[in-house]
C-alpha positions as CSV (number, residue, x, y, z in Angstrom):
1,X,257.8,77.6,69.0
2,X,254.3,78.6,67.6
3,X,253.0,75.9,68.6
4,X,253.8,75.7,72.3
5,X,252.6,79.7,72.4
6,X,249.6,78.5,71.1
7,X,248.6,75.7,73.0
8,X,249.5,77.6,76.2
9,X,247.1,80.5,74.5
10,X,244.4,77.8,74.2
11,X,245.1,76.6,77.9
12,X,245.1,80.4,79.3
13,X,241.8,80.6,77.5
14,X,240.0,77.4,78.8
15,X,241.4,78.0,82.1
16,X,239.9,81.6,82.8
17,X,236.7,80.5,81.5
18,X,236.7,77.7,84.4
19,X,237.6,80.5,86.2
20,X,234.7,82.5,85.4
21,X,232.2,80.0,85.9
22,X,233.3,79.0,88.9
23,X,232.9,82.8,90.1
24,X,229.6,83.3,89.2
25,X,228.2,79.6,90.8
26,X,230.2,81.0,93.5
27,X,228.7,84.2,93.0
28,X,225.0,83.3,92.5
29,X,225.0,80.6,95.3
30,X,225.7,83.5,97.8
31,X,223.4,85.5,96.4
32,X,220.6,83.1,97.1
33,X,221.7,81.9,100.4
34,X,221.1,85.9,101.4
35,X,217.8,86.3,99.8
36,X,216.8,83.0,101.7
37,X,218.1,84.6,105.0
38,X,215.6,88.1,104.2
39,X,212.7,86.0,103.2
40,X,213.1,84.1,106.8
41,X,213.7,87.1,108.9
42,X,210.8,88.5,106.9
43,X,208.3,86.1,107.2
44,X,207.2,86.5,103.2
45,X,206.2,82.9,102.3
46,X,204.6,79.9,104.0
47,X,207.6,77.4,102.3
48,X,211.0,80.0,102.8
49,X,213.5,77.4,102.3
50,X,215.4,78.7,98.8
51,X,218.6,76.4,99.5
52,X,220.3,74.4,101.9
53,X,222.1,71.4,102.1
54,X,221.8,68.8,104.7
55,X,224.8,66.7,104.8
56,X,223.9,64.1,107.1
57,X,220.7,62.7,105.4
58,X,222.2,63.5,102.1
59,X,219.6,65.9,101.1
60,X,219.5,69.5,99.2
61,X,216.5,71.3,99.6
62,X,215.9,73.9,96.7
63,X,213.1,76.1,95.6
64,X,211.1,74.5,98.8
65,X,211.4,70.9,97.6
66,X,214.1,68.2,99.1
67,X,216.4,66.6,97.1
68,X,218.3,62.9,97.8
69,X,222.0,63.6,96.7
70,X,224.3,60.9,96.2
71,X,227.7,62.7,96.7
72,X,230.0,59.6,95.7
73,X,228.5,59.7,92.0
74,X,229.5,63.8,92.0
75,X,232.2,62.4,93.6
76,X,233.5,60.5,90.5
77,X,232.4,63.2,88.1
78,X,235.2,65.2,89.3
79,X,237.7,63.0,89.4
80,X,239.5,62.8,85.9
């Protein structure tokens, strides 16, 4: 009986820190996505793309540079 309270302790535990995580990507990505938004309405910086993701060419653009993403590979990452 210890045992089993334990290991669903342990899977609580590991669970709500996924949880967490998730949150603040979740959190932080939003965060950026609005900051890029005021910079553009702004006009601050020559380069004012902060994030963005272009699905059809495959590409993430990130702190003004442009990224080639293979989403099959991230693909298989998730999968168990």
């Amino acid at each position: 009986m210890e045992r089993y309270k334990r290991i669903r302790k342990e899977r609580f535990i590991r669970r709500s820190k996924a949880f967490v995580i998730l949150i603040l990507i979740i959190g932080m990505t939003y965060g950026l996505i609005e900051v890029n938004k005021s910079i553009k309405d702004l006009n601050l910086i020559n380069n004012d793309n902060l994030i963005g993701i272009d699905m059809k060419n495959r590409t993430v653009d990130f702190l003004g540079k442009s990224y080639q993403v293979d989403f099959n590979i991230i693909k298989d990452l998730i999968k168990p």
